[in-house]
Residue frames as qw, qx, qy, qz and C-alpha x, y, z in Angstrom:
[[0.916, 0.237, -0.231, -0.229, 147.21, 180.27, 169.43],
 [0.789, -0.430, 0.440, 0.004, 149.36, 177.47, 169.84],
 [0.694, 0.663, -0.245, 0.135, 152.68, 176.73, 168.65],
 [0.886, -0.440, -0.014, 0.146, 155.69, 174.89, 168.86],
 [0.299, 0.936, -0.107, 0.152, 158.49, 177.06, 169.05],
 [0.750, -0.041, -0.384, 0.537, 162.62, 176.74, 169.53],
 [0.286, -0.948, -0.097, -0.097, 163.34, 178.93, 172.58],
 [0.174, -0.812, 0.517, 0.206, 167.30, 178.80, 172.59],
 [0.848, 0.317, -0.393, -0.159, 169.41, 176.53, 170.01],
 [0.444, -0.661, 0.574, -0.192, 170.61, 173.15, 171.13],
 [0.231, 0.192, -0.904, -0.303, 172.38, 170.00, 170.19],
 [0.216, 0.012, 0.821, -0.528, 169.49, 168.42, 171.65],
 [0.074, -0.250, -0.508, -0.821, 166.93, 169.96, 169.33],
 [0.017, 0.498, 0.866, 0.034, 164.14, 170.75, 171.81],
 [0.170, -0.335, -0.426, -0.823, 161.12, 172.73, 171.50],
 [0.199, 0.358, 0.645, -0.645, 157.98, 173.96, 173.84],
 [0.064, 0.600, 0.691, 0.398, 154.77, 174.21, 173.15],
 [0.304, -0.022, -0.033, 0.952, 153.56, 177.45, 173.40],
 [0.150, 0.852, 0.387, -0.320, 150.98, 180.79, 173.31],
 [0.352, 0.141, 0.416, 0.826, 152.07, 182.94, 170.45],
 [0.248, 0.482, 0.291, -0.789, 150.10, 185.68, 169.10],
 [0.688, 0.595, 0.381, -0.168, 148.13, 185.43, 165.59],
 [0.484, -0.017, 0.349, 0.802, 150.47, 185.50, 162.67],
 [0.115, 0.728, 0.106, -0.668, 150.08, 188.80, 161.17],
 [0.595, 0.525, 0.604, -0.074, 148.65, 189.35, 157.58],
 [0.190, -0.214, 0.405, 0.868, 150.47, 191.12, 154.72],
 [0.495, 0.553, -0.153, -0.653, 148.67, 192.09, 151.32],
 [0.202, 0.556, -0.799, -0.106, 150.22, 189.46, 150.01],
 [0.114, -0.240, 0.890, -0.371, 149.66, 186.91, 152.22],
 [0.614, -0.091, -0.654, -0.433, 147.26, 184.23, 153.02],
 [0.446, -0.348, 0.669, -0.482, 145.91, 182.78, 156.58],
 [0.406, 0.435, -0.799, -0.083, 146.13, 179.54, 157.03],
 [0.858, -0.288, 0.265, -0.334, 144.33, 176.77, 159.26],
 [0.159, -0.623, 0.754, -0.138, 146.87, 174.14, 159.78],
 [0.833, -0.168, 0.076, -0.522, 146.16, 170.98, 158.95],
 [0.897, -0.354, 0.151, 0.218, 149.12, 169.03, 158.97],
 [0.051, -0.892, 0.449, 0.035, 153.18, 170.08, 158.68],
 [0.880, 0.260, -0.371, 0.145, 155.75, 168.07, 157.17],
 [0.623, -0.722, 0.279, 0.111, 158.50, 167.07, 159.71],
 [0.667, 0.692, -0.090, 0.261, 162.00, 167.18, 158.04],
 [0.223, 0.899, 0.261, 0.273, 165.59, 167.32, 158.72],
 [0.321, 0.534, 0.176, 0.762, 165.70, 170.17, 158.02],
 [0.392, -0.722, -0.297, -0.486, 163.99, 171.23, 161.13],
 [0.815, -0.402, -0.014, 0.417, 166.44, 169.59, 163.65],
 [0.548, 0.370, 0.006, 0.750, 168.73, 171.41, 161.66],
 [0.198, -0.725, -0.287, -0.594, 166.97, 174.38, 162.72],
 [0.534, -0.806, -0.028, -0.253, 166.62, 173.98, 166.04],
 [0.709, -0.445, 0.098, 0.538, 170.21, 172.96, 166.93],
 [0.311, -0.852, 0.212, 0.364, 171.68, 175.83, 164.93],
 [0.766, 0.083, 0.534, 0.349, 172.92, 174.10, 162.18],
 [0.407, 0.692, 0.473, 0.362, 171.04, 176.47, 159.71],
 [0.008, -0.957, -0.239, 0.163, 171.96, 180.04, 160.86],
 [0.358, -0.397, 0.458, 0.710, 175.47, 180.24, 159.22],
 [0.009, 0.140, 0.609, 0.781, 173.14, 180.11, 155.69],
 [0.291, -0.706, -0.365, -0.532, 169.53, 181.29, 156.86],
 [0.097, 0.127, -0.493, 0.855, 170.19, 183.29, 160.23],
 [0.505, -0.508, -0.551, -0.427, 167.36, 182.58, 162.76],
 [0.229, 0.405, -0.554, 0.690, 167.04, 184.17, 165.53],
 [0.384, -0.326, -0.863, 0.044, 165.64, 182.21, 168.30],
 [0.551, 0.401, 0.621, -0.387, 162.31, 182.59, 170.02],
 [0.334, 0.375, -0.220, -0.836, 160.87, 181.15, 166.82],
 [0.776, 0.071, 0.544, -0.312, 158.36, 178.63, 165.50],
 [0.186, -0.145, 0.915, 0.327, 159.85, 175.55, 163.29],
 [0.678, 0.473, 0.534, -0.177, 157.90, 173.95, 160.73],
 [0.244, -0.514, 0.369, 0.735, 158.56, 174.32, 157.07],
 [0.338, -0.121, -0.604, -0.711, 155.78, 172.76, 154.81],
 [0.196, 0.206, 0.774, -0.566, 152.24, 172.55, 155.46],
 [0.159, -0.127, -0.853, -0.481, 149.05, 171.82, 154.25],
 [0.041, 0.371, 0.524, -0.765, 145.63, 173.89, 155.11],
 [0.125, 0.711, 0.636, 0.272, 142.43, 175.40, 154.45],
 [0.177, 0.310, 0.026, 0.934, 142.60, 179.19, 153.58],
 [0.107, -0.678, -0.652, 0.322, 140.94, 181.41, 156.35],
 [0.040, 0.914, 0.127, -0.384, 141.61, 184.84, 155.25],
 [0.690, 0.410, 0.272, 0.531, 143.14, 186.44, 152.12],
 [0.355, -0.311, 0.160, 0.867, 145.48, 189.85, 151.87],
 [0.429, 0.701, 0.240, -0.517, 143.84, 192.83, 149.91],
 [0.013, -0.674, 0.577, 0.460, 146.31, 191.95, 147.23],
 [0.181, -0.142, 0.968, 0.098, 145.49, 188.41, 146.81],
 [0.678, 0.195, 0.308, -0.639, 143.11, 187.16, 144.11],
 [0.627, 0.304, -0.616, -0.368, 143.74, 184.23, 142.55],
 [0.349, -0.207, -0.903, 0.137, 142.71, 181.71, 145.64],
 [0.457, -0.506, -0.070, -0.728, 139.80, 181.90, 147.79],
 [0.438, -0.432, 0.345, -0.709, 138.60, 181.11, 151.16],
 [0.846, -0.075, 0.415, -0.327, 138.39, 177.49, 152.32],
 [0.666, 0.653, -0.354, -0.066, 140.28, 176.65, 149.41],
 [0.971, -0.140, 0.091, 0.173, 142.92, 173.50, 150.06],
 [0.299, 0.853, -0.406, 0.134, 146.46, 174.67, 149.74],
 [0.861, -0.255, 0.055, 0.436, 150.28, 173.26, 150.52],
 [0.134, 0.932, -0.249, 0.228, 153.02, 175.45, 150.65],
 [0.803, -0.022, -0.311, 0.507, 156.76, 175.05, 151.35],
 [0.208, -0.936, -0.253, 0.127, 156.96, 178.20, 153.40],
 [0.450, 0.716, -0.303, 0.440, 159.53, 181.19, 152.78],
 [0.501, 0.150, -0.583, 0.621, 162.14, 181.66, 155.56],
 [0.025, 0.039, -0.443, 0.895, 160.67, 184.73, 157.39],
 [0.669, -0.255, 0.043, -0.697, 157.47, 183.32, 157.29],
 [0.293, 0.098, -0.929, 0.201, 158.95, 179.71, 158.81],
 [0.288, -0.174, 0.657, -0.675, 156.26, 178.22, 161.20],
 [0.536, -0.014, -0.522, -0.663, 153.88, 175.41, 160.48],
 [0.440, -0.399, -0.773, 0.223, 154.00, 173.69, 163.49],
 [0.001, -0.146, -0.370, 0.918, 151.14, 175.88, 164.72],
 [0.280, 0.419, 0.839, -0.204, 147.49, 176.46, 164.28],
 [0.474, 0.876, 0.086, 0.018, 147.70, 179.27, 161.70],
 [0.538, -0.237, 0.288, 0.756, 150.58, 180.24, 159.78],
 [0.353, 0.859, 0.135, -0.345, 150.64, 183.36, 157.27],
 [0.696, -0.008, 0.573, 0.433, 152.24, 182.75, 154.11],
 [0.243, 0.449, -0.250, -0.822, 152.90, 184.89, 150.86],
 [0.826, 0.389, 0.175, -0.369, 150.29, 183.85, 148.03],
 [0.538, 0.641, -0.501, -0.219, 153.33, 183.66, 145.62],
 [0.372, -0.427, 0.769, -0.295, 154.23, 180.32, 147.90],
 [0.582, 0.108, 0.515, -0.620, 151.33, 178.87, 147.61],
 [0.466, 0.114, -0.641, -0.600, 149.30, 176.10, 145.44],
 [0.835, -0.199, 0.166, -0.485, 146.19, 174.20, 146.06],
 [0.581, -0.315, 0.737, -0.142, 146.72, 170.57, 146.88],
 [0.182, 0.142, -0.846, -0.481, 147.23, 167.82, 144.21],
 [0.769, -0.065, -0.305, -0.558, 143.39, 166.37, 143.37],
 [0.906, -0.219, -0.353, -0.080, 142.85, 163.03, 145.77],
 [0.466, -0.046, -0.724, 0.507, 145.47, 163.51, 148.49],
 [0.493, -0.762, -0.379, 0.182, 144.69, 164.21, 151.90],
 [0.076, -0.919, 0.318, -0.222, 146.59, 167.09, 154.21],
 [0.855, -0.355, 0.327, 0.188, 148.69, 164.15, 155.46],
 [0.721, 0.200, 0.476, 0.462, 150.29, 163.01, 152.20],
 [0.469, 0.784, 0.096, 0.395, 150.16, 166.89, 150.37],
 [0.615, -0.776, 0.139, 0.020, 152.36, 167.68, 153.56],
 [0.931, 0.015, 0.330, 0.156, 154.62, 165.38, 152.10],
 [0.667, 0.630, 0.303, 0.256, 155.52, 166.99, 149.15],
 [0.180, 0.979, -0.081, -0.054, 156.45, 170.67, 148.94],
 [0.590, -0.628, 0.385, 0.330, 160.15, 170.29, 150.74],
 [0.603, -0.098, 0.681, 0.404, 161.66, 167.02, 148.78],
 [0.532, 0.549, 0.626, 0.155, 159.93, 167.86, 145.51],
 [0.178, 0.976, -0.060, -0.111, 160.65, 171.37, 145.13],
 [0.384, -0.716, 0.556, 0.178, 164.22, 170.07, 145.87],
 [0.696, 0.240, 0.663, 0.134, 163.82, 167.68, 143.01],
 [0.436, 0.834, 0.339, 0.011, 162.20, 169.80, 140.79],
 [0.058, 0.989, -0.104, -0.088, 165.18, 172.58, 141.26],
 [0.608, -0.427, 0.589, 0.318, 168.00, 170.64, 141.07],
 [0.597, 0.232, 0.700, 0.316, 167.03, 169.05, 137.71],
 [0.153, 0.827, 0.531, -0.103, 165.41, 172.33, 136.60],
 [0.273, 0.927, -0.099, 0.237, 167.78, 175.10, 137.31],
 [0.579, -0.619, 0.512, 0.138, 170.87, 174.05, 138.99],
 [0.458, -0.200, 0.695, 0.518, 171.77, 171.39, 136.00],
 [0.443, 0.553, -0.316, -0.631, 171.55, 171.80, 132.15],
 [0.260, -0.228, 0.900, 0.264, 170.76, 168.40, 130.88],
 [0.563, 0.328, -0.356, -0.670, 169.28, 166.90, 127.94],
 [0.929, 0.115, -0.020, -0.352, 166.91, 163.80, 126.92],
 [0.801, 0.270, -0.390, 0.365, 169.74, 160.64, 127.05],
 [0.003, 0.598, -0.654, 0.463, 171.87, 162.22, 130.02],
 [0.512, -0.383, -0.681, 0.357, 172.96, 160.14, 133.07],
 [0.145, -0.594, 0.405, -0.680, 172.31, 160.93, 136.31],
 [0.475, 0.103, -0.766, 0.421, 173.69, 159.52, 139.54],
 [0.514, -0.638, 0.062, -0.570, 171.49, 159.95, 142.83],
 [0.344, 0.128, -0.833, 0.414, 173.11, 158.17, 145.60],
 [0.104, 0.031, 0.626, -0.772, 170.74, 157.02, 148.46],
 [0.196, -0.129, -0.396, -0.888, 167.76, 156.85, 146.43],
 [0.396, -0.588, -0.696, -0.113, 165.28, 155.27, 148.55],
 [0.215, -0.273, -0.447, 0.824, 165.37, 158.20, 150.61],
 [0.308, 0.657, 0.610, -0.317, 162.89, 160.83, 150.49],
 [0.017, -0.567, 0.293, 0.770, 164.50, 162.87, 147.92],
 [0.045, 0.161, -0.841, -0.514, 164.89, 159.86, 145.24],
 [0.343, 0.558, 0.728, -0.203, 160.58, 159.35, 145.71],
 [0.242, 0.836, 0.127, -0.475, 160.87, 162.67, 143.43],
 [0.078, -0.739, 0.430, 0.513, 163.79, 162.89, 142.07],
 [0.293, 0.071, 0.871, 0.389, 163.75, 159.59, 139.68],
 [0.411, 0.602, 0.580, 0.364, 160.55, 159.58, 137.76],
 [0.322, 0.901, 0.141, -0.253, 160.63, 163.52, 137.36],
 [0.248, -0.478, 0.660, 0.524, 164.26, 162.92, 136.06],
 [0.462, 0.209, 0.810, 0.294, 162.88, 159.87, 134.00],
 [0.419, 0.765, 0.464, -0.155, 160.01, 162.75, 132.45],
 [0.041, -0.897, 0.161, 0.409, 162.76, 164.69, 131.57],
 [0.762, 0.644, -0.066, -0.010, 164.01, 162.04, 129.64],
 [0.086, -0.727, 0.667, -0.141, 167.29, 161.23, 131.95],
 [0.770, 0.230, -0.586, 0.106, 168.93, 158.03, 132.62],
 [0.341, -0.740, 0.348, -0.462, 168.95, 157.38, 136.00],
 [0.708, 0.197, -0.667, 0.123, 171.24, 155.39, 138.41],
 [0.273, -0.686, 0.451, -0.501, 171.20, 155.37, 142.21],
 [0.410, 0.140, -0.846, 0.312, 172.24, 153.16, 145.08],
 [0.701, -0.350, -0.055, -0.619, 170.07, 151.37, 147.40],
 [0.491, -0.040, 0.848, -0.197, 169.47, 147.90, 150.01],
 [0.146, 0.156, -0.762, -0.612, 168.08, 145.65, 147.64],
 [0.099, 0.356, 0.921, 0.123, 165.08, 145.36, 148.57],
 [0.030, 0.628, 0.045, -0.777, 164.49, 148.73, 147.74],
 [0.087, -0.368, 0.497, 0.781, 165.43, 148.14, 144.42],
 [0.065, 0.463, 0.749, 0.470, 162.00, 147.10, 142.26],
 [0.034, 0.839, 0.445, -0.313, 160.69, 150.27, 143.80],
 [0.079, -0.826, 0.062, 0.554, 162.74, 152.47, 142.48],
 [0.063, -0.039, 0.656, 0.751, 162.92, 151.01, 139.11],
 [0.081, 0.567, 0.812, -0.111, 159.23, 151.11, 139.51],
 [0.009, 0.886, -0.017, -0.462, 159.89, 155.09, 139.89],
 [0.431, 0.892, -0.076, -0.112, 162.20, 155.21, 136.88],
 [0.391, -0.762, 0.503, 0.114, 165.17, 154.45, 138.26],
 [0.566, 0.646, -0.475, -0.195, 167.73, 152.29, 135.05],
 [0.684, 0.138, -0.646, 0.309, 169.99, 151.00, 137.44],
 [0.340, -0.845, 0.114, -0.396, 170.18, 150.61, 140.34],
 [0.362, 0.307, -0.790, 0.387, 173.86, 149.38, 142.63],
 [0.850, -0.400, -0.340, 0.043, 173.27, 147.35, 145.66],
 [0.358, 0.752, -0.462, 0.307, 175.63, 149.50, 148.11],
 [0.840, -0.448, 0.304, -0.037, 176.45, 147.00, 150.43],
 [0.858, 0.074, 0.434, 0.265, 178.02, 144.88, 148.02],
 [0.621, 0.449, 0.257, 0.588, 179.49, 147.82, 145.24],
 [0.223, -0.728, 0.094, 0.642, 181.28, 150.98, 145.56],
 [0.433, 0.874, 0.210, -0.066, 179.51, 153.08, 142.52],
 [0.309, 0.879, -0.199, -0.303, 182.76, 154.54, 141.97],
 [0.330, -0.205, 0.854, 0.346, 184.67, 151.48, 140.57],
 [0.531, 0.313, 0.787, 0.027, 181.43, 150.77, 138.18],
 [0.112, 0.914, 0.367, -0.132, 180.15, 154.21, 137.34],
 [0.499, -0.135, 0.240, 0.821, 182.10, 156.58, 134.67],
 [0.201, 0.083, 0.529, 0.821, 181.06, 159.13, 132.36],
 [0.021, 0.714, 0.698, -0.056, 178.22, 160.27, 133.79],
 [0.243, 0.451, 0.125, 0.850, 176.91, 163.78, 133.09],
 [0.374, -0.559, 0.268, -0.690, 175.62, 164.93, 136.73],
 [0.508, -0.290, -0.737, 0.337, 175.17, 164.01, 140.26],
 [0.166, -0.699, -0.015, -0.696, 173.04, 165.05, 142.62],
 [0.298, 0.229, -0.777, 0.504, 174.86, 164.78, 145.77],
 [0.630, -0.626, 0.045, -0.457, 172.82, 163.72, 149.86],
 [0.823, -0.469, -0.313, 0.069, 175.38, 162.34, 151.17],
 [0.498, -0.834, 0.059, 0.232, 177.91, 164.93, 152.21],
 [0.044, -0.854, 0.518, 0.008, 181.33, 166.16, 151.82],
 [0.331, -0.496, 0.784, 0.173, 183.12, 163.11, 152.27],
 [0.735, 0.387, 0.538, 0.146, 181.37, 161.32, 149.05],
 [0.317, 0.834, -0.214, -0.397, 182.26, 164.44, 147.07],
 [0.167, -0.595, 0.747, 0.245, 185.48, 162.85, 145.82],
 [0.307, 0.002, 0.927, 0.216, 184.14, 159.68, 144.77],
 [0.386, 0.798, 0.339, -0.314, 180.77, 161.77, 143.03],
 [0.297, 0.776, -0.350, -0.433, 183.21, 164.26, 141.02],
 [0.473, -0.343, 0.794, 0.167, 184.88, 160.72, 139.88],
 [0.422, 0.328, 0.816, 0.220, 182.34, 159.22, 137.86],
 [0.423, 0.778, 0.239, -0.398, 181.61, 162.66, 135.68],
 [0.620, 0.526, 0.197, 0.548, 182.49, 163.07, 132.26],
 [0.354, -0.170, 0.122, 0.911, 184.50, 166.41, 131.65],
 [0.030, 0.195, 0.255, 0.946, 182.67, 168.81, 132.23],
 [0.398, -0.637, -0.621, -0.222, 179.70, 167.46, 134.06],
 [0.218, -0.457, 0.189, -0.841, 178.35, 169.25, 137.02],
 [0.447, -0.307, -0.801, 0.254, 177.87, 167.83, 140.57],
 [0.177, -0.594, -0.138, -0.773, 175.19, 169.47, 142.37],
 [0.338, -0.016, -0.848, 0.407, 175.02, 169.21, 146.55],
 [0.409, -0.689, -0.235, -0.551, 172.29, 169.52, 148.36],
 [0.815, -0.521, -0.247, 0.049, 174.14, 168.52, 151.72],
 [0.657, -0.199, -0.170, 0.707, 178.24, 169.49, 152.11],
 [0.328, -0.320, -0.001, 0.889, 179.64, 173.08, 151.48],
 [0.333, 0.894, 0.245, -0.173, 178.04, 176.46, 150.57],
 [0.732, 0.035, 0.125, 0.669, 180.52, 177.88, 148.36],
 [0.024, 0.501, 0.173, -0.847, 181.48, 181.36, 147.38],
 [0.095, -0.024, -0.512, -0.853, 179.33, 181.09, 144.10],
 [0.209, -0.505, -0.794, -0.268, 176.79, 179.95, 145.81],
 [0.262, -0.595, -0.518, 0.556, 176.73, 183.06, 148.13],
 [0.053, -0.404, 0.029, 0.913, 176.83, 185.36, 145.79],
 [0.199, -0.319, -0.752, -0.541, 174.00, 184.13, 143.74],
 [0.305, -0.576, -0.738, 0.175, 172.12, 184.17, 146.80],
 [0.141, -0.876, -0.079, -0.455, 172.96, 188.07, 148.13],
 [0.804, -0.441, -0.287, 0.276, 174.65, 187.08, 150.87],
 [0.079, -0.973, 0.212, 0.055, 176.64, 190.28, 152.59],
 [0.423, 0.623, -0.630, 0.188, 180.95, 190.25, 151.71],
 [0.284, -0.498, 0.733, -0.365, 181.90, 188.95, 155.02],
 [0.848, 0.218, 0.450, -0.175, 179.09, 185.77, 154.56],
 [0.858, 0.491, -0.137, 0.060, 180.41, 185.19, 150.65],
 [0.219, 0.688, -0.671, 0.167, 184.09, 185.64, 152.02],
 [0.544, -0.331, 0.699, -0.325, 183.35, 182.76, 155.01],
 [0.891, 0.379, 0.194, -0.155, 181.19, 180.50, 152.15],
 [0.542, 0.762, -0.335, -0.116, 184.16, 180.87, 150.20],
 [0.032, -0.624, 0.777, -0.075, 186.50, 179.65, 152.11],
 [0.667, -0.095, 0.675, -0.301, 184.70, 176.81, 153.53],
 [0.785, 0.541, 0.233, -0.194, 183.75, 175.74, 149.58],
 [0.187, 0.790, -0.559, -0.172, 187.26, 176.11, 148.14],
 [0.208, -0.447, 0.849, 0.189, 188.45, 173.07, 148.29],
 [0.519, 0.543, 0.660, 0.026, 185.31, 171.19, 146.36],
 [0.393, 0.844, 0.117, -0.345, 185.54, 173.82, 144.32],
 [0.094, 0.514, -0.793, -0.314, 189.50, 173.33, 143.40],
 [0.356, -0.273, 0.884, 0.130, 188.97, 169.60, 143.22],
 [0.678, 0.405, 0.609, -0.079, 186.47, 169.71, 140.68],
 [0.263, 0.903, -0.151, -0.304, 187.99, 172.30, 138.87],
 [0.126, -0.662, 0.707, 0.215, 191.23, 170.27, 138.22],
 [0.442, 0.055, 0.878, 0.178, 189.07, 167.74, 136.78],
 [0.206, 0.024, -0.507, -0.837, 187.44, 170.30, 134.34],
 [0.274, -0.521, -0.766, -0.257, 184.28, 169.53, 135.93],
 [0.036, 0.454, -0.041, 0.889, 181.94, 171.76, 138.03],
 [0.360, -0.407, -0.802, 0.246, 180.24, 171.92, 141.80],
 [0.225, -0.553, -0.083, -0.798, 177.03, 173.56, 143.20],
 [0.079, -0.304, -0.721, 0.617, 175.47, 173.80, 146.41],
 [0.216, -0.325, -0.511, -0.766, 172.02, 174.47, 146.19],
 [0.180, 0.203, 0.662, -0.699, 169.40, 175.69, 148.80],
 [0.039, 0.474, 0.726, 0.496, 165.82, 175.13, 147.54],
 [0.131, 0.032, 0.160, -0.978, 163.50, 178.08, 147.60],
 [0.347, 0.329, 0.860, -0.179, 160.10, 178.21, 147.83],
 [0.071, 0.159, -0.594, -0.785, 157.89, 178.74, 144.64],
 [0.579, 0.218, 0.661, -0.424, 154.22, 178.18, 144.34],
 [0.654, 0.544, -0.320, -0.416, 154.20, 178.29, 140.32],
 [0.359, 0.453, -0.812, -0.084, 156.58, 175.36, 140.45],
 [0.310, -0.124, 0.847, -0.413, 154.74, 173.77, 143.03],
 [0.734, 0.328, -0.011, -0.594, 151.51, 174.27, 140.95],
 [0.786, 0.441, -0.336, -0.273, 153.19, 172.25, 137.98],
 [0.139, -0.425, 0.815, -0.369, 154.51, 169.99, 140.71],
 [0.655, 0.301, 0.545, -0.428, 150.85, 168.65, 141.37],
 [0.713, 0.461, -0.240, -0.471, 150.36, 168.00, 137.82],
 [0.417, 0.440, -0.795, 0.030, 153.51, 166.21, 137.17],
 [0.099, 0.003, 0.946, -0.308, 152.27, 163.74, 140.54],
 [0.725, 0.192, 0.522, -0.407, 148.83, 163.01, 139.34],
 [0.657, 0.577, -0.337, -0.350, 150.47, 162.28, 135.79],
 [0.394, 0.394, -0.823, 0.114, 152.80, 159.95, 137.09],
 [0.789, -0.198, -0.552, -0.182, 150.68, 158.40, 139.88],
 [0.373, 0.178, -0.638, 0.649, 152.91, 159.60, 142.81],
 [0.590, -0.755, -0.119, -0.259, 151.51, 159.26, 146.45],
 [0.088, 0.454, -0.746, 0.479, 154.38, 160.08, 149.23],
 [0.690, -0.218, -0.689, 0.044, 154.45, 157.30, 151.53],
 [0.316, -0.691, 0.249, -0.601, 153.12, 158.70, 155.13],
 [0.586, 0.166, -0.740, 0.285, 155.03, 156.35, 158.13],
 [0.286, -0.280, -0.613, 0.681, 154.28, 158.17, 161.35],
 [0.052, 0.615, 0.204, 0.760, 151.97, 161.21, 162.48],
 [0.368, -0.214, -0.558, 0.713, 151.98, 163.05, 165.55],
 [0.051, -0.874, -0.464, -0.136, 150.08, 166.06, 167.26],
 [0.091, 0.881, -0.044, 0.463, 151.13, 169.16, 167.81],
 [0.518, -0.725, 0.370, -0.263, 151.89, 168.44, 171.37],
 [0.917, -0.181, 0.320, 0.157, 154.11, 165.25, 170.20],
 [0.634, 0.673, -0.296, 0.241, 156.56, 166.94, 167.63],
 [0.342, -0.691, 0.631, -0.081, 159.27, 166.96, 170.40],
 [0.732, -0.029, 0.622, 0.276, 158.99, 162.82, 169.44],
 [0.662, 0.733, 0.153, 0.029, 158.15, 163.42, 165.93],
 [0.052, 0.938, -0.341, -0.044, 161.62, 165.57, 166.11],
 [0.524, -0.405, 0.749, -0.018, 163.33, 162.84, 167.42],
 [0.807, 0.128, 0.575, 0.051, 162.29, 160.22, 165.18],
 [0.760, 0.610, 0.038, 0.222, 163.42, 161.88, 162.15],
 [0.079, -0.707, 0.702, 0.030, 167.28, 163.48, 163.94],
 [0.522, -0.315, 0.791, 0.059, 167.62, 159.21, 164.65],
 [0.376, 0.419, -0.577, -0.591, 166.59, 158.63, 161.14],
 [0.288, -0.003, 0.911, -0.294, 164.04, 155.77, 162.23],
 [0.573, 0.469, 0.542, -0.397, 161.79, 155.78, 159.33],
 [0.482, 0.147, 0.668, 0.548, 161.87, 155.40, 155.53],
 [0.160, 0.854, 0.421, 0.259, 158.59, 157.45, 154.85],
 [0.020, 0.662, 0.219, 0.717, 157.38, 160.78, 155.84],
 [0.252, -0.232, -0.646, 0.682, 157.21, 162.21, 159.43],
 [0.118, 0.435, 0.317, 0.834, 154.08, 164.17, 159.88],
 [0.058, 0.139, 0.582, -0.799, 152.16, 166.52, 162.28],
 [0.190, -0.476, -0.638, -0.574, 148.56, 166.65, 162.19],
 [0.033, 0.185, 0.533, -0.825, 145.98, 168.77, 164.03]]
């Protein structure tokens, strides 16, 4: 079969198309027919190497990371989906590969597509949303009435991250161009700063989380606006060492995480407040009650671009140069 696969990392991020052999079926598992692959990234990351200090990959190997298909075959283990059956799936690590014409996938991964989308738009979803879902879920501890701070929110995160905050019964603030901003109070979103024109951390105090995308050098001005005791959660600067040893990660890996994380780690600490790094995982129970929570609230991700298989090399490109607001997506 065909697939598009990174054959040595570079800063470059490219990729060949390829022959591969069939993915191979656990018990477990599920085959897959491709029908379109979110593009993310998270995938650039991939292929230039970024990722293999926290998910070691060891190149030949095929990219991709959520995808959206019709079940062709099922594991002897597996009975609670059937054959032909619509599914979306943010894939586990060692079964990475969706830019390809089958992928095999544990069931536990898995969850049929949300009622009325296409494979375009349930593509869309798994990544940012799981990353939504877990952040707010099991990373912070917050109750009906809290703030929270999302910087960046018209990105693809804040399509998720506001109104499931808002169900949860959070206060939400993030920062946006302004003509961004009646969408994303549209999504939930309280306030929202204009950040051309204001620097959140002169306005913005007492909040009880943040959930950090924009790196290491906002940290400082994030851990600013928490009350005592809040809890900034990153999804973008330093792994630390608590987050390596939650994770398994061998001594030598939690001693390297450590270091690199120490100093976010002191500088919230001296303000009695508290930073995570957080890697979403995939989860098909959470994905399940993922779908629910987007036909209750009305959410369709906004698809911008789609490519074929034999065009992710652009597709790749257009989301490293960040040249699109929506979704990037592969279809076949």
């Amino acid at each position: 079969m065909q697939a598009v696969q990174v054959t040595h990392y570079n800063r470059e991020h490219w990729v060949a198309l390829t022959d591969v052999p069939e993915p191979q079926v656990g018990p477990d598992d599920v085959l897959v027919e491709v029908k379109a692959a979110g593009v993310n990234p998270v995938d650039v990351n991939f292929a230039t190497g970024v990722m293999c200090p926290i998910l070691p990959t060891k190149p030949p190997f095929t990219l991709g990371n959520e995808v959206a298909g019709t079940i062709l075959s099922l594991g002897a283990n597996v009975t609670n989906f059937t054959v032909g059956q619509a599914v979306y799936a943010r894939l586990p690590h060692d079964q990475m590969g969706a830019f390809a014409e089958r992928v095999a996938i544990a069931a536990s991964a898995i969850a049929p597509i949300p009622a009325g989308f296409t494979f375009e738009q349930a593509a869309a979803v798994p990544l940012t949303a799981l990353t939504a879902y877990q952040a707010l879920t099991e990373e912070l501890s917050l109750q009906p009435g809290d703030q929270l701070f999302l910087p960046g929110g018209a990105g693809g995160l804040g399509m998720f991250a506001i109104p499931f905050a808002r169900k949860l019964g959070l206060r939400v603030t993030t920062s946006a161009s302004p003509h961004n901003a009646e969408r994303l109070k549209a999504l939930g979103a309280e306030q929202v700063l204009d950040y051309h024109t204001t620097d959140f951390a002169n306005v913005l105090h007492d909040f009880d989380a943040v959930i950090d995308t924009q790196g290491r050098a906002a940290i400082p001005d994030e851990l600013k606006i928490l009350r005592r005791h809040g809890t900034l959660v990153s999804l973008s600067a330093l792994p630390d060492w608590k987050f390596a040893g939650q994770h398994g990660y061998s001594l030598p890996r939690q001693f390297i995480f450590g270091a690199a994380g120490l100093g976010l780690d002191l500088q919230a600490s001296r303000q009695h407040k508290q930073y995570r790094f957080m890697l979403m995982h995939p989860d098909g129970a959470q994905l399940g009650r993922i779908s629910d929570w987007l036909t209750e609230l009305h959410l369709t991700p906004v698809v911008t671009a789609t490519y074929s298989l034999a065009q992710t090399q652009a597709a790749l490109d257009r989301v490293a140069a960040h040249q699109t607001a929506g979704k990037v997506v592969i279809t076949l």
